[in-house]
C-alpha positions as CSV (number, residue, x, y, z in Angstrom):
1,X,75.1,-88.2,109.4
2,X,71.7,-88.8,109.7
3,X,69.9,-90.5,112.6
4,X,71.1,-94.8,112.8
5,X,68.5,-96.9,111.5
6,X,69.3,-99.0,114.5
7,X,72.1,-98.5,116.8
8,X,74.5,-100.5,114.8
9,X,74.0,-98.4,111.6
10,X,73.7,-95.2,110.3
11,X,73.4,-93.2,106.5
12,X,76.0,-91.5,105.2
13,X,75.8,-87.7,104.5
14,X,75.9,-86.5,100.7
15,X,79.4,-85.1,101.7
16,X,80.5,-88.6,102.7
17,X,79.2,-90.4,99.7
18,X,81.2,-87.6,97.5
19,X,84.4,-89.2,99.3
20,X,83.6,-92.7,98.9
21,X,82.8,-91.9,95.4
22,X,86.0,-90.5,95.3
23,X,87.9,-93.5,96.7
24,X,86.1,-96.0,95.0
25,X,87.1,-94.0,91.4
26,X,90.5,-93.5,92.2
27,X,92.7,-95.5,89.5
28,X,95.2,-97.9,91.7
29,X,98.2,-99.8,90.0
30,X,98.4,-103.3,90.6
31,X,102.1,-103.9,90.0
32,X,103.6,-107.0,88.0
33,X,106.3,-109.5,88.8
34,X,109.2,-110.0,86.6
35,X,108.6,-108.6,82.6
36,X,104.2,-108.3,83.6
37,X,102.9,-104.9,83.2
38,X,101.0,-102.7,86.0
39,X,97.7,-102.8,86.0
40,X,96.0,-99.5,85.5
41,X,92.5,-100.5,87.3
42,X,89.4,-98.6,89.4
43,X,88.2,-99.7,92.7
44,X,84.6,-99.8,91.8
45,X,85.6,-101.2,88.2
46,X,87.2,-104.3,89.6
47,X,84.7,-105.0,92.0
48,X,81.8,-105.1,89.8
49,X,84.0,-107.1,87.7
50,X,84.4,-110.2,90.4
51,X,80.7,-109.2,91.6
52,X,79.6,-109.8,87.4
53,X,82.2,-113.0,87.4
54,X,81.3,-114.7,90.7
55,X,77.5,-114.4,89.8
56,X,78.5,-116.3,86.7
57,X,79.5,-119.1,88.6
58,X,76.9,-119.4,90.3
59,X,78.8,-118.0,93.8
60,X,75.8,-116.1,95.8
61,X,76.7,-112.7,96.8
62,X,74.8,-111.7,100.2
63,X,76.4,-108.2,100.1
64,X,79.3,-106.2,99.2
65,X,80.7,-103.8,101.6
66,X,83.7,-101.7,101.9
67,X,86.1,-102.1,105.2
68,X,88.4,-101.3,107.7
69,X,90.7,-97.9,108.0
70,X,89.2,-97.1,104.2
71,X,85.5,-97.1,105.7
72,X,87.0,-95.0,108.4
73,X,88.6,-92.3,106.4
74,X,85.1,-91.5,104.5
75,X,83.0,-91.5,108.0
76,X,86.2,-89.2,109.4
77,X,87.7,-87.8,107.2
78,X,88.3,-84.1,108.5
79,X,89.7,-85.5,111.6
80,X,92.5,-86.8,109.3
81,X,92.3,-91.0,108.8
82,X,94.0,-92.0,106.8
83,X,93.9,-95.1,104.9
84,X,96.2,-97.7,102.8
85,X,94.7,-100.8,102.1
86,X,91.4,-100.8,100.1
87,X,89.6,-104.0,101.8
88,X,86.3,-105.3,99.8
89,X,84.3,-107.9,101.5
90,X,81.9,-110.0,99.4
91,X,79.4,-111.2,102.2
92,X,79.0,-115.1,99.9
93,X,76.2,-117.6,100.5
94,X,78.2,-120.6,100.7
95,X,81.4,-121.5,100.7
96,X,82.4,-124.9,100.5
97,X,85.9,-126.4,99.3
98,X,84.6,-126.5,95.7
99,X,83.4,-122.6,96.4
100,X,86.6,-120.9,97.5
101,X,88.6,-123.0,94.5
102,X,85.4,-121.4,92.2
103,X,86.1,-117.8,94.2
104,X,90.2,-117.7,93.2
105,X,89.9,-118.8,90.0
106,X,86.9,-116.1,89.1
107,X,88.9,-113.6,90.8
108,X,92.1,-114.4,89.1
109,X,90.5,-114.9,85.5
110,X,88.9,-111.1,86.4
111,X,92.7,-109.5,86.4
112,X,92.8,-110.3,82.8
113,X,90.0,-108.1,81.6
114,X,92.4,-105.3,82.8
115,X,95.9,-106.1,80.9
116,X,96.8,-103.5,78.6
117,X,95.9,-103.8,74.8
118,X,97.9,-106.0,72.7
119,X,98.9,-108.4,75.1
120,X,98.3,-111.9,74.3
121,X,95.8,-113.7,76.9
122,X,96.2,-117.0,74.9
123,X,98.5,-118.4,76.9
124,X,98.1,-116.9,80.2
125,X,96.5,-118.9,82.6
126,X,94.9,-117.9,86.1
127,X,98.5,-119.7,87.9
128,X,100.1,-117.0,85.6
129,X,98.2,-114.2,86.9
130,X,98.5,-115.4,90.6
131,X,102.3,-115.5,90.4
132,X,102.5,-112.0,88.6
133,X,99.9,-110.1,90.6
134,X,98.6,-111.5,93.9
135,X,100.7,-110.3,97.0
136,X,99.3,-112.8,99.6
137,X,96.3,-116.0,99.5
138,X,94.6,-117.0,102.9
139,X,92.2,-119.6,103.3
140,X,90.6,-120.2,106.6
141,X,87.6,-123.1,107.2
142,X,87.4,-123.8,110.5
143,X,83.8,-124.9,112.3
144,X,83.0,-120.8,113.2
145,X,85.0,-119.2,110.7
146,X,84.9,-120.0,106.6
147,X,86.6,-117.2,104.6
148,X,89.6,-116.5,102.0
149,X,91.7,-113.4,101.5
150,X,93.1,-112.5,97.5
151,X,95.3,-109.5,98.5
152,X,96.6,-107.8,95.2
153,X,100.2,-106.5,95.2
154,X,100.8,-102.7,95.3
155,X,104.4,-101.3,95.8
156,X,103.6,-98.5,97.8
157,X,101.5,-100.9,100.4
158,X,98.1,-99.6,98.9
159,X,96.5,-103.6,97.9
160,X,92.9,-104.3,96.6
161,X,92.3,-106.9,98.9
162,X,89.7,-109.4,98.2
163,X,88.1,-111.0,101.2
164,X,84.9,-113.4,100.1
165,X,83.4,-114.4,104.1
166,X,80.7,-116.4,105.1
167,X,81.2,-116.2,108.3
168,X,83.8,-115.1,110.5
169,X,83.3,-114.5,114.2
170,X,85.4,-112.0,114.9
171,X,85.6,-108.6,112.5
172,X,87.3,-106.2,114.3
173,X,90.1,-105.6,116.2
174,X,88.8,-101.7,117.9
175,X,85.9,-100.2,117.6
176,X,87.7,-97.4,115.4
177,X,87.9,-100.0,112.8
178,X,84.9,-101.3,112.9
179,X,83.1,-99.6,110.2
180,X,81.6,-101.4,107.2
181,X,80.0,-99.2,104.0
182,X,77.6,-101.6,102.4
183,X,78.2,-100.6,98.5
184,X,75.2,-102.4,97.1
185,X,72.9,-99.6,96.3
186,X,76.2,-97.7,94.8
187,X,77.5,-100.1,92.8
188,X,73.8,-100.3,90.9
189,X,73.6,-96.9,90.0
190,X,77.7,-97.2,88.8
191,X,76.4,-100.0,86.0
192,X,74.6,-96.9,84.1
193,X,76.8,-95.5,82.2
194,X,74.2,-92.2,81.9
195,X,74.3,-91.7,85.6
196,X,75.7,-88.8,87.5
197,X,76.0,-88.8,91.1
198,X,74.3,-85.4,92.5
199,X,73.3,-84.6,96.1
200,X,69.4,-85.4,94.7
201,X,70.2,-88.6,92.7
202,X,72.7,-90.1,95.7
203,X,71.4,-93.9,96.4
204,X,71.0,-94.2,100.0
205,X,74.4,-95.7,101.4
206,X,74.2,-97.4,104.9
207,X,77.3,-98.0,107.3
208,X,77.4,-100.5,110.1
209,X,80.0,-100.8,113.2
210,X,80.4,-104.6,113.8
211,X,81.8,-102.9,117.2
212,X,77.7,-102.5,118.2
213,X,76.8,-99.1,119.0
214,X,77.8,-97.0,115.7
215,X,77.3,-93.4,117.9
216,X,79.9,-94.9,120.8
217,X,82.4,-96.0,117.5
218,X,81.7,-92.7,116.1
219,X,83.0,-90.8,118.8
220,X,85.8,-92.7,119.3
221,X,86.7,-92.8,115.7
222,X,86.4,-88.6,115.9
223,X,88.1,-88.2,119.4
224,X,90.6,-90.8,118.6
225,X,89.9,-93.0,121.5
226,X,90.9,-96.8,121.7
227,X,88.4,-99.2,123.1
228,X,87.8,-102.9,122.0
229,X,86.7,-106.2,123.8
230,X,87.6,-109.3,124.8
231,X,91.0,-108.5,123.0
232,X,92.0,-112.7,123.6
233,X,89.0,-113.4,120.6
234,X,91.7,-110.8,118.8
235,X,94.6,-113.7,116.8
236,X,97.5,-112.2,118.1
237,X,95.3,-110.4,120.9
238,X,95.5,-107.0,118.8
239,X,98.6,-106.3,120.6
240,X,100.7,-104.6,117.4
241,X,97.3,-102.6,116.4
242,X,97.2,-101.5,119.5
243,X,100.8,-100.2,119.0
244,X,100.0,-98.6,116.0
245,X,97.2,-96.8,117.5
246,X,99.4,-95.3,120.1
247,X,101.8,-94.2,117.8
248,X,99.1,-92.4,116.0
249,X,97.9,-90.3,118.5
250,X,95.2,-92.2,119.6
251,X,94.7,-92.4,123.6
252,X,92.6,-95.1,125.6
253,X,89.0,-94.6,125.8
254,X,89.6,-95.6,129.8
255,X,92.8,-95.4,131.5
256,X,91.9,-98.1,134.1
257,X,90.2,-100.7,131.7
258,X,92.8,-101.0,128.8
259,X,96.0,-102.2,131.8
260,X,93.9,-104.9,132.2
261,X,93.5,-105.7,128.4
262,X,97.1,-104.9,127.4
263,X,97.8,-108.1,129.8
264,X,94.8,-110.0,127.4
265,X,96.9,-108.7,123.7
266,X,99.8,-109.5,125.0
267,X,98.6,-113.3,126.5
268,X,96.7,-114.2,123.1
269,X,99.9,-112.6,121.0
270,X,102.4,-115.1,122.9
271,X,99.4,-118.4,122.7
272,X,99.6,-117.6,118.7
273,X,103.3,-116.8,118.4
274,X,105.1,-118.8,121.3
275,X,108.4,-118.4,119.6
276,X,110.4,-115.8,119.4
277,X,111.6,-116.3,115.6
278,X,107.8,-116.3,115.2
279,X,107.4,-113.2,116.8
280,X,110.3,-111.7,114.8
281,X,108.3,-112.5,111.9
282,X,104.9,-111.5,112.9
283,X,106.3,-107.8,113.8
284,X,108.8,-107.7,110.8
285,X,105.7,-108.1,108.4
286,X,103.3,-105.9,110.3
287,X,106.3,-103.3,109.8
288,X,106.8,-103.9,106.3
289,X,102.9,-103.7,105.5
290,X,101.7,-100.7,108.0
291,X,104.3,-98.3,107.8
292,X,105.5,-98.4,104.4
293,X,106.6,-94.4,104.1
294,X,106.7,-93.7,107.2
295,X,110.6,-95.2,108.1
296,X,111.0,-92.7,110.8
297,X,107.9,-94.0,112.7
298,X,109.4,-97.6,112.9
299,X,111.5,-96.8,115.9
300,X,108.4,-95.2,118.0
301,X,106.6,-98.0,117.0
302,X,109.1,-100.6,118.2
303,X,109.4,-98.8,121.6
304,X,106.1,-98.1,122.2
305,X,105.4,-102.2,121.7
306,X,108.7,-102.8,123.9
307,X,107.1,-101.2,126.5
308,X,103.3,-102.8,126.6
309,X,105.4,-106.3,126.6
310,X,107.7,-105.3,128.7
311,X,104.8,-103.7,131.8
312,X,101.7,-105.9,130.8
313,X,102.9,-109.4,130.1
314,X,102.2,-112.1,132.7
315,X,102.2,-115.4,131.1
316,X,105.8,-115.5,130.1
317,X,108.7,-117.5,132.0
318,X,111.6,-114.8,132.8
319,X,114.2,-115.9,130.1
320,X,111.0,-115.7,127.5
321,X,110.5,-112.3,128.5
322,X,113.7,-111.3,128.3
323,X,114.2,-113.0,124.7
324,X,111.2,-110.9,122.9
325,X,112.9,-107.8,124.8
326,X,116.1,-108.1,123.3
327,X,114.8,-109.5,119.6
328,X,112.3,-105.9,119.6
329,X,115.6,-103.6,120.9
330,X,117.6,-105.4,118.2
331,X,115.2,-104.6,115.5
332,X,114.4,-101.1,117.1
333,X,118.5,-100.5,116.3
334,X,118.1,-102.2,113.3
335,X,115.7,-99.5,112.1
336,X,117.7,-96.7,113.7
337,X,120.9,-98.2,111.8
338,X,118.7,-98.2,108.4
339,X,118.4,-94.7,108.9
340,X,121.8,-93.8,109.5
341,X,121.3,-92.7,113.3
342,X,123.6,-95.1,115.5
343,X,127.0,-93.8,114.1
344,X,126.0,-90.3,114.8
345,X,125.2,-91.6,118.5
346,X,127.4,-92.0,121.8
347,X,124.1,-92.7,123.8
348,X,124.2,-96.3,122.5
349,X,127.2,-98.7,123.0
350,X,127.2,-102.3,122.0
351,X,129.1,-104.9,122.5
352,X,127.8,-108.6,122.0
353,X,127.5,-112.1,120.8
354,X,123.9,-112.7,119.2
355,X,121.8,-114.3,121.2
356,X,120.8,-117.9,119.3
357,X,117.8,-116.8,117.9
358,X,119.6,-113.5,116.6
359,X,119.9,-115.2,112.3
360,X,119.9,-111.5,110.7
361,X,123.3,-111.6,109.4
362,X,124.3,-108.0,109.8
363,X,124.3,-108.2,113.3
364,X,126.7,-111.3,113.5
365,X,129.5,-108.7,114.9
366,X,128.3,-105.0,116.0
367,X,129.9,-102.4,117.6
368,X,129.4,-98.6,117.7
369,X,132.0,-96.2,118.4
370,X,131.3,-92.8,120.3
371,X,130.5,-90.2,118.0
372,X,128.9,-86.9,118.4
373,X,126.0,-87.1,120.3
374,X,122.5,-87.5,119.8
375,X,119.4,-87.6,122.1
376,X,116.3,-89.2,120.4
377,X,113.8,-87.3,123.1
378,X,110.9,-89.7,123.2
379,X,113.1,-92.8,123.7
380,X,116.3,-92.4,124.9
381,X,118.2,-95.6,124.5
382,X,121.3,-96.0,127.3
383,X,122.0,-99.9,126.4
384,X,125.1,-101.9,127.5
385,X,125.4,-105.7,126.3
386,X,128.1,-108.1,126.8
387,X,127.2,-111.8,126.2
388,X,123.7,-111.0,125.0
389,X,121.5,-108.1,125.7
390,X,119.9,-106.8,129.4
């Protein structure tokens, strides 16, 4: 990587634009509701189809940039980031209540340049397409932050998402996922169909950390090191990235520093989600998008967050605390039940009413017999409930 044009950004190297080049070609099936086929569509195709679209409409396009844990992977990649969702940002001009209507029906008119031959687009209109193909629609105007979110459905948990932003306070949750790749100058050179990208005829492609300092987000990107700031700006205080981070190997930049911040994720997670069926909801979904594959990692993941709540949260009345305990150690045996561990377990016995709160029906009467046993070594679980957990 060449030396930052200013501390915020730096060029990529010609073996970094080979991987984004890579990425950005790689076909990605956008899967269909009901009898609506999958979508056989490239990343850079479908952008410059919106970018081609939007400008149509009149919609001003600031810049386009590439995002999140994708931007990581190309800056990283021999460290071994990985990456599922592919996040576009279209930096727009303006964006009024007649602009964001103007932005979803441009994007959603785009998805029908890409249904297979012989299908008749007569009759399809852009409600059509949004019912068959968009996973999730997020709208947010608000005096400092104006921005919507067109997240395309993928069954394997790898979406296009859309996000069209003119301005939002608040980009990042750590400074390892800070990293934008501004795919103007790409995307130019992409409209010739004659061009080949070579080491000499490579566009120069900039990357910016929104963190500040792109060396300090560099190095912790590399060495795997959590750091972030004022973690209460965070909605939801960054508390189940942080989580995930953990569970990933990742370690805190300082030792001293993040106790007092796991206190400010875990205060902004219960301002936004006060109730515990909220909370259910909020980690259920973060589940099913972030660790789609990886089943076996759900249970770390659950334990890891039982604990942060259970050392760093302040805020909470005692029976509060002790609610989101029991509703993450009910889902954390939920997962282990998915995977058939609990019968094979005699570390683990149950007996209980649900707690109010409790509405997943397959827990409405549970018990679990001794049976040979087994020792899950990073969280051994020794619980007894009667009445309601403890």
């Amino acid at each position: 990587m060449s030396e930052s044009l200013e501390h915020r950004f730096s060029n990529l190297s010609w073996d970094q634009v080979k991987i984004l080049d890579q990425v950005l070609s790689e076909v990605i099936p956008i899967h269909g509701r009901g009898n609506f086929p999958t979508l056989e569509v490239k990343t850079k195709d479908i952008i410059l189809v919106v970018q081609d679209e939007l400008q149509k409409r009149e919609i001003i396009i600031k810049d386009i940039r590439l995002n999140g844990s994708t931007a990581s992977h190309i800056l990283a990649n021999k460290n071994g980031t990985t990456y599922k969702d592919l996040d576009i940002i279209f930096g727009i001009g303006y964006l009024g209540e007649q602009e964001f209507q103007v932005v979803k029906e441009g994007v959603l008119n785009c998805l029908q340049d890409f249904l297979p031959k012989g299908v008749n687009k007569e009759k399809i209109t852009t409600h059509t397409m949004k019912d068959a193909y968009v996973q999730k629609m997020v709208k947010v105007s608000t005096e400092h932050d104006r921005w919507s979110l067109i997240s395309l459905s993928n069954n394997t948990g790898k979406n296009v998402e859309f996000k069209f932003v003119n301005s939002l306070r608040r980009q990042f949750e750590f400074s390892v996922d800070s990293f934008q790749i501004i795919l103007n100058n790409l995307l130019d050179v992409y409209r010739d169909a004659n061009f080949v990208l070579s080491e000499d005829s490579s566009p120069v492609i900039v990357a910016e950390s929104v963190f500040g300092d792109f060396g300090e987000a560099m190095n912790h990107l590399q060495h795997k090191l959590i750091s972030t700031r004022n973690p209460e700006e965070i909605r939801g205080g960054g508390l189940l990235k942080y989580s995930n981070l953990l569970v990933r190997d990742f370690k805190p930049a300082s030792e001293t520093e993040i106790k007092n911040l796991e206190r400010y994720m875990c205060s902004r997670f219960f301002i936004d989600f006060p109730d515990v069926i909220d909370q259910q909801k909020k980690i259920e979904s973060y589940l099913e998008n972030h660790f789609v594959g990886e089943e076996r990692s759900k249970y770390d993941y659950l334990m890891t967050l039982r604990g942060i709540v259970n050392e760093s949260t302040v805020c909470l009345m005692g029976h509060e605390r002790r609610q989101t305990l029991n509703m993450i150690t009910i889902l954390a045996l939920k997962v282990l039940g998915e995977q058939n561990i609990i019968p094979n377990t005699a570390n683990v016995t149950c007996y209980y009413q649900p707690a109010p709160y409790v509405t997943d029906r397959n827990f409405n009467s549970y018990y679990v017999a001794h049976g040979h046993p087994f020792i899950y070594e990073s969280y051994p679980l020794h619980i007894h409930m009667q009445g309601g957990l403890v």
